[in-house]
C-alpha positions in Angstrom: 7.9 34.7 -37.2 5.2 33.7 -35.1 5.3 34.4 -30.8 5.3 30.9 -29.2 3.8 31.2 -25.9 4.7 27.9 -23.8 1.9 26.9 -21.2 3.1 28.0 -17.5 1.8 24.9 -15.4 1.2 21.2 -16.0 -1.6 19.9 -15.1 -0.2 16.5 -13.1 -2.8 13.3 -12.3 -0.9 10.4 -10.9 -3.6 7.7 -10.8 -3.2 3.8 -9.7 -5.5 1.2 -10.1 -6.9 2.1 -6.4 -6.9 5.5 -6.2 -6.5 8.5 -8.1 -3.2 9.6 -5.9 -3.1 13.4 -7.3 -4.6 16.0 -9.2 -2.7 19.6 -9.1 -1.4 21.8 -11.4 2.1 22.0 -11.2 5.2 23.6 -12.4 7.7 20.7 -12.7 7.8 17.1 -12.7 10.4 14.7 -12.3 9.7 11.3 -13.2 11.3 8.1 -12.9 11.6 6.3 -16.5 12.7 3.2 -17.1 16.0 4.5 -18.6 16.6 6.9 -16.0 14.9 10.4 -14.5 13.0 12.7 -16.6 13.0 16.3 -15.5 9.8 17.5 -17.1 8.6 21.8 -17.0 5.6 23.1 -19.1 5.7 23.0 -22.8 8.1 19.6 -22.5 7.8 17.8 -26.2 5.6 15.1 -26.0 6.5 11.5 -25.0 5.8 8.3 -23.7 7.7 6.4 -21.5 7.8 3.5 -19.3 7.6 3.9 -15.6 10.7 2.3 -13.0 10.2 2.0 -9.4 11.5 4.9 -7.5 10.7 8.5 -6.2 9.1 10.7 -8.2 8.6 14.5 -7.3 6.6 17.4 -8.5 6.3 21.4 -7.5 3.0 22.7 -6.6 3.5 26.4 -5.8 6.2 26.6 -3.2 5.5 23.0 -2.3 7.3 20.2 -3.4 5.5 16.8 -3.1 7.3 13.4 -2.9 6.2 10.1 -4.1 7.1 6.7 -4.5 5.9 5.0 -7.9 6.1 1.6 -8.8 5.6 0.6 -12.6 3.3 1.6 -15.0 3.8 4.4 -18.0 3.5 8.0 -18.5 2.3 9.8 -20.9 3.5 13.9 -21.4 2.3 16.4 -23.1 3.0 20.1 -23.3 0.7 21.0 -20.5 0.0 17.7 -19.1 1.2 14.5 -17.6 -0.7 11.4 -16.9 1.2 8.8 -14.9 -0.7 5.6 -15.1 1.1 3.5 -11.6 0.7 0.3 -10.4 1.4 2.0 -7.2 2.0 5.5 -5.8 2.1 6.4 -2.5 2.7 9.8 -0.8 6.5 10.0 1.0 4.6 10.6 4.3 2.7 7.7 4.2 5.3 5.1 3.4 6.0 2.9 7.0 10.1 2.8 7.3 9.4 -0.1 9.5 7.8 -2.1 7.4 9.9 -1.5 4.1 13.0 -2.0 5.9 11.5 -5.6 7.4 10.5 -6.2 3.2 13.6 -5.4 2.0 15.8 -7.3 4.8 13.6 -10.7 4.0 13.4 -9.9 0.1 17.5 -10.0 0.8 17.0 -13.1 2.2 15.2 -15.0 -0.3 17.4 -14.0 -3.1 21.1 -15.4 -0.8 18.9 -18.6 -1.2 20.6 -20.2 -4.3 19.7 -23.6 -4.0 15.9 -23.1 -2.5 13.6 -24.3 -5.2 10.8 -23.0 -3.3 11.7 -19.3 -3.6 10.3 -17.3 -6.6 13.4 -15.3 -7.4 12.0 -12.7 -10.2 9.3 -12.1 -7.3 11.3 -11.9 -4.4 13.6 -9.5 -6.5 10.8 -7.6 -7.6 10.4 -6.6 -3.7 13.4 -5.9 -3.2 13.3 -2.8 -6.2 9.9 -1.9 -4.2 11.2 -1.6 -0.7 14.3 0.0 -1.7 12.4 2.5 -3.5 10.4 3.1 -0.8 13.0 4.0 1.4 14.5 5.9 -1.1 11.4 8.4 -1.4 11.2 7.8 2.8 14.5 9.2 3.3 14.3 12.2 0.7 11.4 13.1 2.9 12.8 13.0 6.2 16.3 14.3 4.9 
């Protein structure tokens, strides 16, 4: 029978349409698919799955980093994971203030039954977004 060695790191880009958000070898990844988390370690069987909005966290070393995703797809292999993002943004750089105020007036729009004017699959849309963002926010700052 033949020794299997499994890969000890991942090698982890997270990359947006702006920006490529990170780069690092890693040794676990958990990702938030469409049908729920994915708890990913090296020499995870290949997949590819579709991206929800929410936090997403990965273990450099001793550190553990935090993000907030929003859409896209990722693709795994057994020593790497691309996540393709619409957006990503580090838990530190997320402004509480301002996702709070998005999420309060995304609320708002969608108690407006009758308002023709109000794009409901948009305003909902923000409303999965801002809660997200808070989400990763508060996993941050405990």
């Amino acid at each position: 029978m033949a020794d299997i060695t499994l890969p000890t790191e991942i090698h982890l880009d997270i990359v947006t349409p702006d920006r490529l958000v990170a780069h690092d070898a890693v040794t676990a990844v958990t990702i938030p698919g469409k049908n729920g988390a994915l708890g990913i370690l090296p020499g995870h069987a290949p997949l590819l799955t579709e991206l929800a909005s929410g936090a997403m966290e990965y273990t450099s070393g001793t550190a553990k980093h935090t993000l907030c995703v929003n859409w896209g797809f990722a693709e795994v292999l057994g020593d790497r994971v691309i996540v393709l993002a619409q957006s990503a943004e580090r838990a530190e750089e997320i402004d509480v203030e301002r996702a709070e105020k998005a999420k309060l007036r995304a609320e708002d729009r969608l108690k407006r039954f009758d308002d023709l004017q109000v794009d409901r699959e948009r305003a909902r849309i923000a409303l999965i977004r801002a809660m997200a963002r808070l989400e990763t926010a508060h996993k941050l700052r405990g």
